[in-house]
Backbone as XML, in Angstrom:
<?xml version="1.0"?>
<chain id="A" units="angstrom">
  <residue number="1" name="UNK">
    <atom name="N" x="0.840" y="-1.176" z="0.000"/>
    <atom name="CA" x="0.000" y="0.000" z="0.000"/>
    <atom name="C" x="0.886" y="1.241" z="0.000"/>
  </residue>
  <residue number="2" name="UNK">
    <atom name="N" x="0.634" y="2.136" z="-0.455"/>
    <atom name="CA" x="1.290" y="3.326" z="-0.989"/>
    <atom name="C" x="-0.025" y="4.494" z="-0.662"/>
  </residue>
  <residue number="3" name="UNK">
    <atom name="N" x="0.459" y="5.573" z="-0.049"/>
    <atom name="CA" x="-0.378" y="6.510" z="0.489"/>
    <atom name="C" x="0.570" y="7.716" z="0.389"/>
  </residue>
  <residue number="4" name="UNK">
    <atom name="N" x="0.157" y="8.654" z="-0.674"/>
    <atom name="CA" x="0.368" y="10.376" z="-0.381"/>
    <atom name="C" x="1.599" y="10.217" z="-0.890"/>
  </residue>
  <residue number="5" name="UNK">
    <atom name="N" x="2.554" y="9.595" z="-2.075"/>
    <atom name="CA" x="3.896" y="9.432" z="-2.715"/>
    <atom name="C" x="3.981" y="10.997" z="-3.145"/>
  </residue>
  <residue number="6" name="UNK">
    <atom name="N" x="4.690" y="11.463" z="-2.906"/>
    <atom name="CA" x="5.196" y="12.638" z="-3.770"/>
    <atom name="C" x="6.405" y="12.890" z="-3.982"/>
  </residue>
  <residue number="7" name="UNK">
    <atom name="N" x="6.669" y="13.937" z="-5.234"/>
    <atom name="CA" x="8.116" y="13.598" z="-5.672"/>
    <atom name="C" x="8.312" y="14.954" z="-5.904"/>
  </residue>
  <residue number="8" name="UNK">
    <atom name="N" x="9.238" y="15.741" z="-5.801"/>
    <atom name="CA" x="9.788" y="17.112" z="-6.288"/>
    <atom name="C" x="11.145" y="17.341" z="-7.028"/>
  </residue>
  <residue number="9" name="UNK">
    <atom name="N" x="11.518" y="17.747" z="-7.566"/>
    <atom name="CA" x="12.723" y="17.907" z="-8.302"/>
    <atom name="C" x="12.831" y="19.277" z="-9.033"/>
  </residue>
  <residue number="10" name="UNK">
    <atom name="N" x="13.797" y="19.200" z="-8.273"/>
    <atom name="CA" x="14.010" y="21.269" z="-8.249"/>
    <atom name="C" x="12.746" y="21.825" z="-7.870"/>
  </residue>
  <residue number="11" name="UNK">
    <atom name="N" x="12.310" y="22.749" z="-8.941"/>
    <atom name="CA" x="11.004" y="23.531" z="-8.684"/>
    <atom name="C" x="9.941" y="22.252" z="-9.379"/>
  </residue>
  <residue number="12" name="UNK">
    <atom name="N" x="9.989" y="21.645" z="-9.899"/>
    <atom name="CA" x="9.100" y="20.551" z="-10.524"/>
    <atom name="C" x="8.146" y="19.842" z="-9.771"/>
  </residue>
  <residue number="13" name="UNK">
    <atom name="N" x="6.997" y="19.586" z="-9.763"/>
    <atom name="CA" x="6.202" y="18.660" z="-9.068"/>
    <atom name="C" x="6.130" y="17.640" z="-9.855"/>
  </residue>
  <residue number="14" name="UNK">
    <atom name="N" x="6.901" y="16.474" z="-9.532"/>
    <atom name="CA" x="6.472" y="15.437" z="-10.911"/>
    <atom name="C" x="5.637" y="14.341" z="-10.584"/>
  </residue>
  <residue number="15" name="UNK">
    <atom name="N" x="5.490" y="14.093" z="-8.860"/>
    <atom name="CA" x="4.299" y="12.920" z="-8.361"/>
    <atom name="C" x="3.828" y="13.789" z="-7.509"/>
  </residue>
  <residue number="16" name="UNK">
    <atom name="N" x="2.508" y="13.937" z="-7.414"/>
    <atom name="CA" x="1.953" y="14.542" z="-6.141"/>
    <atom name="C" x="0.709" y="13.300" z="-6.117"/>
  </residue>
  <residue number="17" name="UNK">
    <atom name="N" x="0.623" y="13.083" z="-4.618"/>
    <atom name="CA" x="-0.202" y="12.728" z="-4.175"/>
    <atom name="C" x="-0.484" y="10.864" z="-4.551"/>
  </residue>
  <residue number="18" name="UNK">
    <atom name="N" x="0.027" y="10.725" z="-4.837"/>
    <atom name="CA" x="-0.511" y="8.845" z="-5.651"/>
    <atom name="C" x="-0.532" y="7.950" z="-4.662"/>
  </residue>
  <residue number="19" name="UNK">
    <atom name="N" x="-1.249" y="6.948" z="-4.626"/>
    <atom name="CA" x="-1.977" y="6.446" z="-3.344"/>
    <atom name="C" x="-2.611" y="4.970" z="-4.431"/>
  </residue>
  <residue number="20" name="UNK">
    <atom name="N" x="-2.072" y="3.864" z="-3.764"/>
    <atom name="CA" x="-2.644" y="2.784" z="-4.475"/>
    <atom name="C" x="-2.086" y="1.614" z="-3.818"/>
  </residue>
  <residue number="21" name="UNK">
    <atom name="N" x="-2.896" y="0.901" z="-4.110"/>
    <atom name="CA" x="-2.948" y="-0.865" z="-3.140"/>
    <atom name="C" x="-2.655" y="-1.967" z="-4.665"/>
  </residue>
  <residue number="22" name="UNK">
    <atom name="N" x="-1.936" y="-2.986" z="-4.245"/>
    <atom name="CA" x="-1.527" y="-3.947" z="-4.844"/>
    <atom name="C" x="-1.999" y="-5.624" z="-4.349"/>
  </residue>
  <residue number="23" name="UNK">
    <atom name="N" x="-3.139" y="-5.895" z="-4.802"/>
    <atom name="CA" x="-2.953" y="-7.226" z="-3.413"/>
    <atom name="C" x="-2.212" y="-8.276" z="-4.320"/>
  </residue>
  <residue number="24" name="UNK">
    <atom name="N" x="-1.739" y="-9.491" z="-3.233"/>
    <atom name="CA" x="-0.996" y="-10.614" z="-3.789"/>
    <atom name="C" x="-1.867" y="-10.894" z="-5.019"/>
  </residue>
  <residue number="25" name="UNK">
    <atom name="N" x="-1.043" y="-11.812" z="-5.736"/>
    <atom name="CA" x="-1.315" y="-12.166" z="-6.808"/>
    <atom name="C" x="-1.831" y="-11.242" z="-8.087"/>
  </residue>
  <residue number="26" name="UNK">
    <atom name="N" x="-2.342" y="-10.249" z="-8.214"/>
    <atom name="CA" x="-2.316" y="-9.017" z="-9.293"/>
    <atom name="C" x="-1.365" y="-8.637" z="-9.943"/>
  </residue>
  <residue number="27" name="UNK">
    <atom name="N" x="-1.273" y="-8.907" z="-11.382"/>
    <atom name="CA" x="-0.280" y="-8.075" z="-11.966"/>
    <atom name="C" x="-0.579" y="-6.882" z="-12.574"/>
  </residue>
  <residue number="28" name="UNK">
    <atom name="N" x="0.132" y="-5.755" z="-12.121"/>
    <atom name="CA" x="0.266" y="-4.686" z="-12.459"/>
    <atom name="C" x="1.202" y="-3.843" z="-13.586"/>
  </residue>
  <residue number="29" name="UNK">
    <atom name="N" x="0.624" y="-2.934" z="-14.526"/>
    <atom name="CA" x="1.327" y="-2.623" z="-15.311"/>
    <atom name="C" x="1.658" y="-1.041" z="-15.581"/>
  </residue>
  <residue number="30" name="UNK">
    <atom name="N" x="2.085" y="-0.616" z="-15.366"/>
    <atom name="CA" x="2.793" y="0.971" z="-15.496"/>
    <atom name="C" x="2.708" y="1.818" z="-16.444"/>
  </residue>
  <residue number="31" name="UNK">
    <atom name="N" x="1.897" y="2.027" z="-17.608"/>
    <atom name="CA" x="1.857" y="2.674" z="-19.149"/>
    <atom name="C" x="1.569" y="4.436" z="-18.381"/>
  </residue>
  <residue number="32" name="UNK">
    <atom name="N" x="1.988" y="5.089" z="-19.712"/>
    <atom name="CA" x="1.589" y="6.182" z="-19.766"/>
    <atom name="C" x="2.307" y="6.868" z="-20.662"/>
  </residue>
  <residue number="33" name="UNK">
    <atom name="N" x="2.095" y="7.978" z="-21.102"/>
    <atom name="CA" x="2.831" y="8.732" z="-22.280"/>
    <atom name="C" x="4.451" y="9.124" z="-21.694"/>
  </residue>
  <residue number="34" name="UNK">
    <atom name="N" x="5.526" y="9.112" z="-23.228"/>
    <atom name="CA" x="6.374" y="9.329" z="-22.305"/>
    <atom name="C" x="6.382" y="10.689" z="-21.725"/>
  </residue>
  <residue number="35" name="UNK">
    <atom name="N" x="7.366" y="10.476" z="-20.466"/>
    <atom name="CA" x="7.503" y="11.926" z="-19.530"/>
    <atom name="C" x="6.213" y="12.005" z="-18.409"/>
  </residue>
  <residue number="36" name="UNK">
    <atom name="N" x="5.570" y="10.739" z="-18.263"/>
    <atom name="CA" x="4.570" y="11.319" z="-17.558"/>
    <atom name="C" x="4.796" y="10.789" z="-16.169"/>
  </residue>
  <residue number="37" name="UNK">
    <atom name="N" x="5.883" y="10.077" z="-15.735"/>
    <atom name="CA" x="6.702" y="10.151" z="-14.445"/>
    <atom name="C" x="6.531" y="8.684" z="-14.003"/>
  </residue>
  <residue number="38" name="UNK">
    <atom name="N" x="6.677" y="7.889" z="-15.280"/>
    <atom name="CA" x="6.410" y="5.996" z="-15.073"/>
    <atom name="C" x="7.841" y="5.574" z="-13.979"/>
  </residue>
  <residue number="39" name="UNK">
    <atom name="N" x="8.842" y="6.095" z="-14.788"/>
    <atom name="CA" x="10.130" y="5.845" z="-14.333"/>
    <atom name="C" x="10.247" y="6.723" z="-13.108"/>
  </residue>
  <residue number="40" name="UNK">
    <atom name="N" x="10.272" y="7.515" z="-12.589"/>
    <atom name="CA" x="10.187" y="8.126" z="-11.652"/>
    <atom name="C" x="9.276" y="7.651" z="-10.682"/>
  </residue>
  <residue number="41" name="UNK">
    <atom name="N" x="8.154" y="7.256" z="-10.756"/>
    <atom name="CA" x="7.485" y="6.290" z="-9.692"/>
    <atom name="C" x="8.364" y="4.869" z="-9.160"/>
  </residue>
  <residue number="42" name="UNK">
    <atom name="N" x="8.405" y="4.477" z="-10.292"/>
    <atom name="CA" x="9.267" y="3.132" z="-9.644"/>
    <atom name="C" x="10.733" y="3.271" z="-9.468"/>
  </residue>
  <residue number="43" name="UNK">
    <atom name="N" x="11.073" y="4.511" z="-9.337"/>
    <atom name="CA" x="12.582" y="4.693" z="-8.825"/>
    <atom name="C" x="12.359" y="5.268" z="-7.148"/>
  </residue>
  <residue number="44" name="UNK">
    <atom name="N" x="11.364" y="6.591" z="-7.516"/>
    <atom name="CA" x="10.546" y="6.599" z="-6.186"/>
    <atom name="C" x="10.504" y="5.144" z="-5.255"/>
  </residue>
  <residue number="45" name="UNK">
    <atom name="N" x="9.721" y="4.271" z="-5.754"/>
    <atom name="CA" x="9.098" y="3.647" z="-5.149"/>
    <atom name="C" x="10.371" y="2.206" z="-4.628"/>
  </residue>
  <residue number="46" name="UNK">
    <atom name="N" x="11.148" y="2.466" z="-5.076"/>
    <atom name="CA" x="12.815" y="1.640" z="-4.696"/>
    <atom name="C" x="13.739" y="2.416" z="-3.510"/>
  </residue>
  <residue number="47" name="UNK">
    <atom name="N" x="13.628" y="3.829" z="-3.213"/>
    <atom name="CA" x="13.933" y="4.732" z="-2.536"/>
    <atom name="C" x="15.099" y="5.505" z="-3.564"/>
  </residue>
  <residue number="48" name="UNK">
    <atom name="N" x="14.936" y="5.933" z="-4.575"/>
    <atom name="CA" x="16.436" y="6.243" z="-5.176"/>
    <atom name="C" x="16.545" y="7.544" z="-5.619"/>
  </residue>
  <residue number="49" name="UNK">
    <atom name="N" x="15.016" y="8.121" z="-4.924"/>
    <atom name="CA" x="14.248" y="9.683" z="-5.669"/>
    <atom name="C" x="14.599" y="10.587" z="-4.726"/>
  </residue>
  <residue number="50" name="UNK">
    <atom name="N" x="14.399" y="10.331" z="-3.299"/>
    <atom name="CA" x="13.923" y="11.169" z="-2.265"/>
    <atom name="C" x="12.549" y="11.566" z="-2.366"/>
  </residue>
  <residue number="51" name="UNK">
    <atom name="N" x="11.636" y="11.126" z="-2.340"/>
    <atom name="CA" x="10.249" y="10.913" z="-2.802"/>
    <atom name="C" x="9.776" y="10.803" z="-1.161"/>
  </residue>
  <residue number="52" name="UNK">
    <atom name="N" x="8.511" y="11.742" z="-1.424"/>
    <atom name="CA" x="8.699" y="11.298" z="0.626"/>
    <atom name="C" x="6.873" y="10.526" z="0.333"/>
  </residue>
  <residue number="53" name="UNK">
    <atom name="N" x="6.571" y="9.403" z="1.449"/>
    <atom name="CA" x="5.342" y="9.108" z="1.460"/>
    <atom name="C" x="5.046" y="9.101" z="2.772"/>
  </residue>
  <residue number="54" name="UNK">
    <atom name="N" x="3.438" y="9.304" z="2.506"/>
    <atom name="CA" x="2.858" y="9.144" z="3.642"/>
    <atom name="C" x="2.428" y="7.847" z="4.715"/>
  </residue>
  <residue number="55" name="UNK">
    <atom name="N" x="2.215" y="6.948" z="3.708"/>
    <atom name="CA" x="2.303" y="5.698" z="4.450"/>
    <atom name="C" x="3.375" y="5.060" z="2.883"/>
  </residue>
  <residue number="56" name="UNK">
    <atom name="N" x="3.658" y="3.764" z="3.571"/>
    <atom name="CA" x="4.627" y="2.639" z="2.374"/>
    <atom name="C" x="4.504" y="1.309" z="3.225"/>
  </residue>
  <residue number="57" name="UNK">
    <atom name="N" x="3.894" y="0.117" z="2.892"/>
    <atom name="CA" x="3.884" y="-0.890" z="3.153"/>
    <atom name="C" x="4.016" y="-1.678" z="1.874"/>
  </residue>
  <residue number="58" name="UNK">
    <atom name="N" x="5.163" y="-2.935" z="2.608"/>
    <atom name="CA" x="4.928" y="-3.850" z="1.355"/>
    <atom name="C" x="4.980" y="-5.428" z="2.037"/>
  </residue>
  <residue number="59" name="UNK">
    <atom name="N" x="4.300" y="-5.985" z="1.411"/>
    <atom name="CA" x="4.464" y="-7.563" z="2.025"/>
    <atom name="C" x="3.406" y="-7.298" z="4.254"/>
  </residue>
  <residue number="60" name="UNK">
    <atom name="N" x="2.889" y="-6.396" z="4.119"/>
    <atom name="CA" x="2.487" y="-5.719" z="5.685"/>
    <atom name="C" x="3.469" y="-4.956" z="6.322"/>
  </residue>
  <residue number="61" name="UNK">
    <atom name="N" x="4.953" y="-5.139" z="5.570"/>
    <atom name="CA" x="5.904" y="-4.537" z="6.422"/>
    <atom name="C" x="5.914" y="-2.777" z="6.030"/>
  </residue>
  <residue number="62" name="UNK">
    <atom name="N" x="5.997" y="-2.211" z="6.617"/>
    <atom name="CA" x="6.318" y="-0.653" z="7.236"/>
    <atom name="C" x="7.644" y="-0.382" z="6.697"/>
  </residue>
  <residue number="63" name="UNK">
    <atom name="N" x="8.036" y="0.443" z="4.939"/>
    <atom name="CA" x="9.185" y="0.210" z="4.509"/>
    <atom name="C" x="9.957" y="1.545" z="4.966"/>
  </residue>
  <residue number="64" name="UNK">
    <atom name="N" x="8.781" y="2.910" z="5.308"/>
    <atom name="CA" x="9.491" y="4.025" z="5.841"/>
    <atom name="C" x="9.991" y="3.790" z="7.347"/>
  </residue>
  <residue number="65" name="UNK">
    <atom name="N" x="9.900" y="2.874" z="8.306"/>
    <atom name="CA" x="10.780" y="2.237" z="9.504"/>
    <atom name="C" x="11.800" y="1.617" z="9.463"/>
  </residue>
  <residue number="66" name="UNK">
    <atom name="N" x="12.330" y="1.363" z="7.868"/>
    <atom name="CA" x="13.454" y="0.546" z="7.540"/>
    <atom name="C" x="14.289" y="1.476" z="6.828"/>
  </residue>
  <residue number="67" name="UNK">
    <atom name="N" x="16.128" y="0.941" z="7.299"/>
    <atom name="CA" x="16.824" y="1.790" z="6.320"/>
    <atom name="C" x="16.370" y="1.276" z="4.592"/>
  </residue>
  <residue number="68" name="UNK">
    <atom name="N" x="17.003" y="2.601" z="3.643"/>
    <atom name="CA" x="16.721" y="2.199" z="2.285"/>
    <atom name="C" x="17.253" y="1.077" z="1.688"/>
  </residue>
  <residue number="69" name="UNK">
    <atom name="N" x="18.714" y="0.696" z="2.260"/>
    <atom name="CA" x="18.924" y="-0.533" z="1.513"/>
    <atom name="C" x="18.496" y="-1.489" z="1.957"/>
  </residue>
  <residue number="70" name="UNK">
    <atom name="N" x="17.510" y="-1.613" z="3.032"/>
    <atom name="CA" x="16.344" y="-3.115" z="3.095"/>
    <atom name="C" x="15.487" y="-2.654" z="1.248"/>
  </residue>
  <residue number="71" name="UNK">
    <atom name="N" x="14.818" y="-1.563" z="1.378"/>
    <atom name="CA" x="14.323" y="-1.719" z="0.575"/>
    <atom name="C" x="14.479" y="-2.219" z="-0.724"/>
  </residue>
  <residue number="72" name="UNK">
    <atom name="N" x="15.514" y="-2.185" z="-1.178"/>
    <atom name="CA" x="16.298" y="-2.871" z="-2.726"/>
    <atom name="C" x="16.338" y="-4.485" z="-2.336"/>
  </residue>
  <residue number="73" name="UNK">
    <atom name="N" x="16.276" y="-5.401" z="-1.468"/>
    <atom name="CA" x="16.125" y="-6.595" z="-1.451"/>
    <atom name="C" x="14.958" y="-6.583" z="-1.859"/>
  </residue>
  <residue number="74" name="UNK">
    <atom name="N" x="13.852" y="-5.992" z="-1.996"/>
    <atom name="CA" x="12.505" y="-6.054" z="-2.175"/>
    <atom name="C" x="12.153" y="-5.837" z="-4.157"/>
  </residue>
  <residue number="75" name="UNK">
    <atom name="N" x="13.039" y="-5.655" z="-4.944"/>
    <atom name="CA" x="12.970" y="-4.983" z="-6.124"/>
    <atom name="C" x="13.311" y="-5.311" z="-7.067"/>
  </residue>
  <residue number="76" name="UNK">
    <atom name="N" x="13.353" y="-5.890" z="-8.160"/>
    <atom name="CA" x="14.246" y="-5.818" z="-9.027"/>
    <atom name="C" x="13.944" y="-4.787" z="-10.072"/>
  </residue>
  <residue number="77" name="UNK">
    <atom name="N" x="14.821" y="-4.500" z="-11.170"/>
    <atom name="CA" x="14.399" y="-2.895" z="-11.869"/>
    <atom name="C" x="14.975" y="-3.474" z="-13.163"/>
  </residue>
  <residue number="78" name="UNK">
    <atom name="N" x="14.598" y="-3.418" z="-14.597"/>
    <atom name="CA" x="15.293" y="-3.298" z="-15.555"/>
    <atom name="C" x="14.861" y="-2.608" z="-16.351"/>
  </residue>
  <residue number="79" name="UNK">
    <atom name="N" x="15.896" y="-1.256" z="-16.189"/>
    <atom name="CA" x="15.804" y="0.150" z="-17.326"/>
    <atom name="C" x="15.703" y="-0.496" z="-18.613"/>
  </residue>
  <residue number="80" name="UNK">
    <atom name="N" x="14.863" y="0.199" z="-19.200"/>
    <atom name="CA" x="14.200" y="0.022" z="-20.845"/>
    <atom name="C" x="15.332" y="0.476" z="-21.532"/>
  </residue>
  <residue number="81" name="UNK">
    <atom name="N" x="16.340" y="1.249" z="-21.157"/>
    <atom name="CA" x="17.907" y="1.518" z="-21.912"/>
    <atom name="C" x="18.835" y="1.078" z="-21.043"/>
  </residue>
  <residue number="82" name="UNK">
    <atom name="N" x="19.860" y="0.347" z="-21.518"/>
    <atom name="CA" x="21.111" y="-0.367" z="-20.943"/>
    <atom name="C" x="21.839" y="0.598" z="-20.869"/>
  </residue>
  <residue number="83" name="UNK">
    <atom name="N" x="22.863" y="0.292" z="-20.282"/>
    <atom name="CA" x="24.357" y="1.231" z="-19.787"/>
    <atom name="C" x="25.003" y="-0.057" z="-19.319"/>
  </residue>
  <residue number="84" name="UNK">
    <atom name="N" x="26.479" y="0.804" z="-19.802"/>
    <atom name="CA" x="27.903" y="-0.199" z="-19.692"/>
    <atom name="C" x="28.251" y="0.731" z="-18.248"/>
  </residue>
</chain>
């Protein structure tokens, strides 16, 4: 569960407010035009933004009570462009 995600960068508001539940077994899919902050949610949502939320649970666990690198055991990520 994800409650009140928001994201700022510089003067930019690029997530305000996003709030959404995942239950087991659902697969979920991420579309949107580009630039409209797909990648930025799920970098957010890895801790790698500074993205602050209001609540963050995953699995029941409480991920804003944990340091960030618990959170990356929880993730895997593969950018749509590679780098060496």
């Amino acid at each position: 569960a994800v409650r009140g995600l928001s994201l700022q960068v510089q003067q930019n508001l690029i997530l305000r407010n996003v709030s959404f539940d995942i239950r087991k077994g659902e697969f979920v899919a991420i579309v949107g035009e580009v630039g409209a902050g797909k990648s930025m949610l799920l970098l957010s949502l890895m801790g790698e933004t500074g993205a602050h939320f209001q609540k963050y649970f995953l699995k029941g666990q409480n991920l804003l009570a944990l340091d960030q690198t618990a959170w990356k055991k929880s993730f895997s990520f593969v950018p749509q462009e590679g780098f060496i």
